[in-house]
Residue frames as qw, qx, qy, qz and C-alpha x, y, z in Angstrom:
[[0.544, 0.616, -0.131, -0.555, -84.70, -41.83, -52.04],
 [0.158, 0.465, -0.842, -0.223, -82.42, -44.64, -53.21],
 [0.387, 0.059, 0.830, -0.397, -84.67, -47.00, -52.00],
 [0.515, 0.498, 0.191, -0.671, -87.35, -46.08, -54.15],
 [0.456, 0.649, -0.454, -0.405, -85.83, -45.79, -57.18],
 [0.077, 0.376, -0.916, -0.112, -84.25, -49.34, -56.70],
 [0.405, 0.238, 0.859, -0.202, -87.96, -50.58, -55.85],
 [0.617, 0.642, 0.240, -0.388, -89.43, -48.76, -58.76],
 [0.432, 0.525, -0.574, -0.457, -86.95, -49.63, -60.93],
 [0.184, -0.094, 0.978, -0.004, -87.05, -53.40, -59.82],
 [0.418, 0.443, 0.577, -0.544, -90.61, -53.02, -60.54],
 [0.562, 0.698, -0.298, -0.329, -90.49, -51.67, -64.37],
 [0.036, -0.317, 0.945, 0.064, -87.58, -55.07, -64.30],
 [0.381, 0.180, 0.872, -0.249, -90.44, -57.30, -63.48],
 [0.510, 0.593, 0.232, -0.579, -93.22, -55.32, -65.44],
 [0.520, 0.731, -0.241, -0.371, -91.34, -55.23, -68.68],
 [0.268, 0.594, -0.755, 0.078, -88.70, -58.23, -68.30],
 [0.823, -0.210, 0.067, -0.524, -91.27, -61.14, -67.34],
 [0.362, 0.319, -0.869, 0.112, -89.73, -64.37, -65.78],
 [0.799, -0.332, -0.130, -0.484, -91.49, -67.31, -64.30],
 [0.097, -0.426, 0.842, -0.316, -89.63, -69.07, -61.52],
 [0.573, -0.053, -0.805, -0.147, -90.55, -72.67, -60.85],
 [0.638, -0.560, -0.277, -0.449, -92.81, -73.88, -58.88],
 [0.890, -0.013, -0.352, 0.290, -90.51, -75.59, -56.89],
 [0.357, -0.124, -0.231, 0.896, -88.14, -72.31, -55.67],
 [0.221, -0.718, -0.529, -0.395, -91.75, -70.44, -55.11],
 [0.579, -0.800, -0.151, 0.042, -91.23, -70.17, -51.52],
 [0.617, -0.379, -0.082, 0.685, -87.74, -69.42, -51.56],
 [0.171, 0.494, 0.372, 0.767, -88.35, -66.68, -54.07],
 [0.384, -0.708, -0.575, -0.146, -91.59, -65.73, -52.07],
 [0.662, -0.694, -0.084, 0.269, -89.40, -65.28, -48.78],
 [0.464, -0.217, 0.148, 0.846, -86.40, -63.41, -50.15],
 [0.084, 0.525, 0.437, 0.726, -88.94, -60.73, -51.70],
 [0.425, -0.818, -0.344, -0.178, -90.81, -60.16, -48.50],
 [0.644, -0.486, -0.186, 0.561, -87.37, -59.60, -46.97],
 [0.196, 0.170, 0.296, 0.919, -85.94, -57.21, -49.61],
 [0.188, -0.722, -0.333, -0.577, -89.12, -55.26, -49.35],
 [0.560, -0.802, -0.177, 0.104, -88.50, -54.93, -45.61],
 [0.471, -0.460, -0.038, 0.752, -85.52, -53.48, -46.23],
 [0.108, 0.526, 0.389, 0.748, -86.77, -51.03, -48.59],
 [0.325, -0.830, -0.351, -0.286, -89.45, -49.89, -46.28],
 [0.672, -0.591, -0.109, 0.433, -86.91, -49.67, -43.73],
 [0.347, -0.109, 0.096, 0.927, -83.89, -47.81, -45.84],
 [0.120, 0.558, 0.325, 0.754, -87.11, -45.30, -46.71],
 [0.517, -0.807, -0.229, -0.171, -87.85, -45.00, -43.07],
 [0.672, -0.518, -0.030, 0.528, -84.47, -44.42, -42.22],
 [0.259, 0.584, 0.556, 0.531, -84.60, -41.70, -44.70],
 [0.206, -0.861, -0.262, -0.384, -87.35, -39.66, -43.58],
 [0.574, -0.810, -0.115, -0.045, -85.27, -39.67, -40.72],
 [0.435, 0.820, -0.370, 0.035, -82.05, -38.81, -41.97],
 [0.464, -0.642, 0.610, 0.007, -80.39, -41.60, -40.58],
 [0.926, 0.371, -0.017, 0.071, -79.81, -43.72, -44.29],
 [0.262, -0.740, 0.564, 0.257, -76.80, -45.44, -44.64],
 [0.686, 0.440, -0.437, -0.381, -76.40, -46.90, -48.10],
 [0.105, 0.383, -0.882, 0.254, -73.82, -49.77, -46.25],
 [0.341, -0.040, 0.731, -0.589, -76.25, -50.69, -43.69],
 [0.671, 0.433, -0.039, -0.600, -78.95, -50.68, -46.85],
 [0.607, 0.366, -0.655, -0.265, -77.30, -52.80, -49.38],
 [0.081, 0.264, -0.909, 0.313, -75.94, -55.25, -46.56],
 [0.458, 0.223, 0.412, -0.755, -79.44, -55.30, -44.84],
 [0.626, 0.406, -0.264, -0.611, -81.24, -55.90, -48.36],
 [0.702, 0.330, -0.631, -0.011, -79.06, -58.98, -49.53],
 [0.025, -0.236, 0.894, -0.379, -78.31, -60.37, -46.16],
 [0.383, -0.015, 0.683, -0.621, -81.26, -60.52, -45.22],
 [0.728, 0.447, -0.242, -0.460, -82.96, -62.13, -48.63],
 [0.497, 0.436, -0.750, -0.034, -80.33, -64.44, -48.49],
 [0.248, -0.147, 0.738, -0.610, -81.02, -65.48, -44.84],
 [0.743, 0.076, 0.383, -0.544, -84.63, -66.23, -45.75],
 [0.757, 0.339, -0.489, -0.270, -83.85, -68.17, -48.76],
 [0.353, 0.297, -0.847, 0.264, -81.08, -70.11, -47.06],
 [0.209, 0.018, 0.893, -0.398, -83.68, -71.16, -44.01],
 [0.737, 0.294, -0.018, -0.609, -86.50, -71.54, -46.55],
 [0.537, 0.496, -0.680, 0.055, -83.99, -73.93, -48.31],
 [0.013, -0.379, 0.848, -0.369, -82.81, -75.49, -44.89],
 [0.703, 0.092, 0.539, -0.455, -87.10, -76.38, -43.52],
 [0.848, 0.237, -0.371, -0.294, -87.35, -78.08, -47.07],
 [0.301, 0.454, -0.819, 0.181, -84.42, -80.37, -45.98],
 [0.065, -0.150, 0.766, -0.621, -85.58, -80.91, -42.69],
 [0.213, -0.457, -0.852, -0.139, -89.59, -81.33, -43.57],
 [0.308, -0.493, -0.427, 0.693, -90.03, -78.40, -41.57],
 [0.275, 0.796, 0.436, 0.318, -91.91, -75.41, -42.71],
 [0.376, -0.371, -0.146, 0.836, -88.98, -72.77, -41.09],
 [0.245, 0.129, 0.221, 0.935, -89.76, -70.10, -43.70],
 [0.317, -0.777, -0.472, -0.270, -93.27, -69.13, -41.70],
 [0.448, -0.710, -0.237, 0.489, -91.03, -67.84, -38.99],
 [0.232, -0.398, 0.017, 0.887, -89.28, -65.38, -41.50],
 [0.019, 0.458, 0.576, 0.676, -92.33, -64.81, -43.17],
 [0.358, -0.776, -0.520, -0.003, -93.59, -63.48, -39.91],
 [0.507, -0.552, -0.051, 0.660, -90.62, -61.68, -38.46],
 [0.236, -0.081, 0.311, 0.917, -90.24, -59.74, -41.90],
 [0.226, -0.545, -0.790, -0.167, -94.18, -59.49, -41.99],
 [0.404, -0.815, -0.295, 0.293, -94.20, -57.63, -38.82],
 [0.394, -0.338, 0.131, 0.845, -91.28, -55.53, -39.61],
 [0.091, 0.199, 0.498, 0.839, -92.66, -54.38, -42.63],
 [0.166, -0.661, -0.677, -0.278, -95.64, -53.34, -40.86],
 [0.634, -0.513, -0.191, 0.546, -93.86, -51.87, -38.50],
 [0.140, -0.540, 0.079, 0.826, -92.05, -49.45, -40.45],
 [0.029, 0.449, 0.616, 0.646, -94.75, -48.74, -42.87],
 [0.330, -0.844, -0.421, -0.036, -96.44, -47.14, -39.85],
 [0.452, -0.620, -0.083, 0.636, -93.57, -45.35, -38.89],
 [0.207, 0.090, 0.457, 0.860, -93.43, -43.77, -42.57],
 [0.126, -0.743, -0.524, -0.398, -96.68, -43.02, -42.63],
 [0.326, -0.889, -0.278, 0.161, -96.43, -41.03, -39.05],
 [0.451, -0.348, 0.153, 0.808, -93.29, -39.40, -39.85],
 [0.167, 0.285, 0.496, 0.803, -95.37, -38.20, -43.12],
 [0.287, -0.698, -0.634, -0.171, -98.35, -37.29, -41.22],
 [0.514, -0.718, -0.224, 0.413, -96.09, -35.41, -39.04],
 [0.336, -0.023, 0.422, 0.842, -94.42, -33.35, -42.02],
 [0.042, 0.330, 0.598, 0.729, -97.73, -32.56, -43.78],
 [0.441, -0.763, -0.424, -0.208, -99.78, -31.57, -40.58],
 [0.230, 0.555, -0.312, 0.736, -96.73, -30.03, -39.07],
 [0.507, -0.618, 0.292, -0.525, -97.37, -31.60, -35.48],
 [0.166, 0.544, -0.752, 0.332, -94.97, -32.94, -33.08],
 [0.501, -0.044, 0.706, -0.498, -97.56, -35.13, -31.41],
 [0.825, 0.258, -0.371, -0.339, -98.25, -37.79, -34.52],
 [0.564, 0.316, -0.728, 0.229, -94.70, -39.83, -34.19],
 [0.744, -0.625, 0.088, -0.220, -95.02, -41.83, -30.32],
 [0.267, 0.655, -0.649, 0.279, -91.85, -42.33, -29.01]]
């Protein structure tokens, strides 16, 4: 549930508390959002499955934002376009466990044990 609330309130932040980042730190922006949303989806799929751990969350969140910036940051140096590889790897995660939320809900509201595939 913490999740949420910290993406819907980040949301009503953005909505109501408009800020335009240069063009320039686009992509590192870009790539430390797509992480932070993978952990969201994740700490709400670890949730449904009562295995949230607020530690594992916060750490998770901000490491891993900080990671992409810092090798978004690193291909600019280098000429190198690095921040496609964690735009894929957090890409896929987040697709990942958007399907597992969805079958863990499918498997709540239809009350059968043969949605989630192990």
């Amino acid at each position: 549930m913490i999740p949420v609330l910290g993406l819907i309130a980040g949301i009503l932040i953005g909505i109501f508390i408009p800020y335009n980042i240069s063009y320039q730190y686009s992509n590192y922006v870009a790539v430390a959002i797509l992480a932070a949303l993978d952990s969201v989806f994740g700490g709400m799929a670890a949730t449904l499955q009562g295995k949230f751990n607020i530690k594992v969350f916060l750490s998770g969140f901000f490491g891993n934002a900080l990671l992409a910036a810092g090798l978004a940051y690193i291909g600019d140096q280098l000429g190198i376009q690095i921040y496609l590889a964690a735009i894929f790897a957090f890409g896929n995660r987040l697709f990942l466990n958007f399907a597992l939320i969805r079958r863990i809900v499918l498997n709540k509201y239809f009350k059968k044990d043969n949605i989630i595939e192990k």
